[in-house]
Every structure is written in structure tokens, then in C-alpha cells.
N, C-alpha and C positions, 0 to 999 in steps of 0.2 A: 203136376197140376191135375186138378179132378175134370171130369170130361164135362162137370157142368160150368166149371170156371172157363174150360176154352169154348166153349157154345157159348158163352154170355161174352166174352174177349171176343171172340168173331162176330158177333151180332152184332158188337159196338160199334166195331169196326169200318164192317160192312154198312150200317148206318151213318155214320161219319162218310164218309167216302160220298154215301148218295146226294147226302146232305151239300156238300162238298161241292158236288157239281151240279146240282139243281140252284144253287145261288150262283155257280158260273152262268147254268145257262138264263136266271132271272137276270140277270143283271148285262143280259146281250149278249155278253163275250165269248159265250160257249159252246155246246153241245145241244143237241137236244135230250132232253131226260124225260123219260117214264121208269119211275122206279116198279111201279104196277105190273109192267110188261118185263121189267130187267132189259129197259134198252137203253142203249145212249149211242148216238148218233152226229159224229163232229165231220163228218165231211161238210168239208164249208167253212168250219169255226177251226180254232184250236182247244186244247184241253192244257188247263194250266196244272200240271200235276204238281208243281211246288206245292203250290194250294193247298192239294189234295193231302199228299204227304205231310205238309207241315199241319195239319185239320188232325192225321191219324196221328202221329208224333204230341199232338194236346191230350190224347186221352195219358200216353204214358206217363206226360210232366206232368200233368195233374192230378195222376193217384197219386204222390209223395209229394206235389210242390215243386219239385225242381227233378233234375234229369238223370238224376240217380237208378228210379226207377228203372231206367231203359239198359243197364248195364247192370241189374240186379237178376241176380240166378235162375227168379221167381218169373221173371218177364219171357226169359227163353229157357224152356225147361233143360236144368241141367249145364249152362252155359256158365262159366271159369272163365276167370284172369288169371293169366301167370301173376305170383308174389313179386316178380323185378323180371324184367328183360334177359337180363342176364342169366338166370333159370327158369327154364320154359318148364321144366317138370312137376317142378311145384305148382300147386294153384291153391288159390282159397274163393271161395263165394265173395262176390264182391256187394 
């Protein structure tokens, strides 16, 4: 991967996530958030990181539509499936 594609994959990311928990903390249940300062602050509340994670897990579904993407080579650089369980030596790009 080119170092501007993981800068822009982190920045998504990163934005997701704040995003994430600035509508936990709108909607009461959350944390306090200032993304300006990078703080968040949940003593008191809880942090629903399902949320969170299933928020950053949309960006990978939705470059390809469905969840392929997230097991494709291209999402974790360099990352193989063995061809069958049964030989771990082989691999191919999945």
C-alpha cells in the first residue's frame, strides 16, 4: 500500500471513530467528546465500542459492498489465507 492510501485509511478511520462517539455522547449515553482538544472523557458514562467498531468495520463493507474486502490482501498489507486447512504452506491472496 502507498503511504498516501494508509494516511487517508487512517484519517477515515480516525474520523469514524470520533464520529462514533460524539453521537454516543449527543444522544446522552456516552462520553464527553471534544474532538478539537482529542479528548473523550467517560468517567461517569460508558463507551459503547461495539458501536465504534461496527462504525469502523462500514468503512471496509462499503469499499466492495460486502465483507470480502476485510479478508482481501489489499486491506492488511500482505495478509494470505492458507488454499485448505489442511495445508497451511500454501497460500493465495484471497
Amino acid at each position: 500500500m502507498s503511504a498516501d492510501y494508509d494516511d487517508e485509511l487512517i484519517a477515515n478511520i480516525e474520523d469514524v471513530i470520533w464520529t462514533a462517539l460524539e453521537l454516543q455522547a449527543e444522544q446522552g449515553m456516552g462520553p464527553y467528546v471534544d474532538r478539537d482538544m482529542g479528548m473523550v472523557d467517560a468517567s461517569g458514562a460508558g463507551l459503547d465500542m461495539t458501536a465504534v467498531a461496527a462504525a469502523v468495520a462500514a468503512i471496509f463493507v462499503d469499499k466492495q459492498g460486502d465483507c470480502s474486502w476485510c479478508h482481501n490482501p489489499c486491506a492488511v498489507d500482505g495478509w494470505k489465507l492458507p488454499l485448505d486447512t489442511a495445508d497451511p504452506v500454501e497460500t493465495r491472496d484471497n
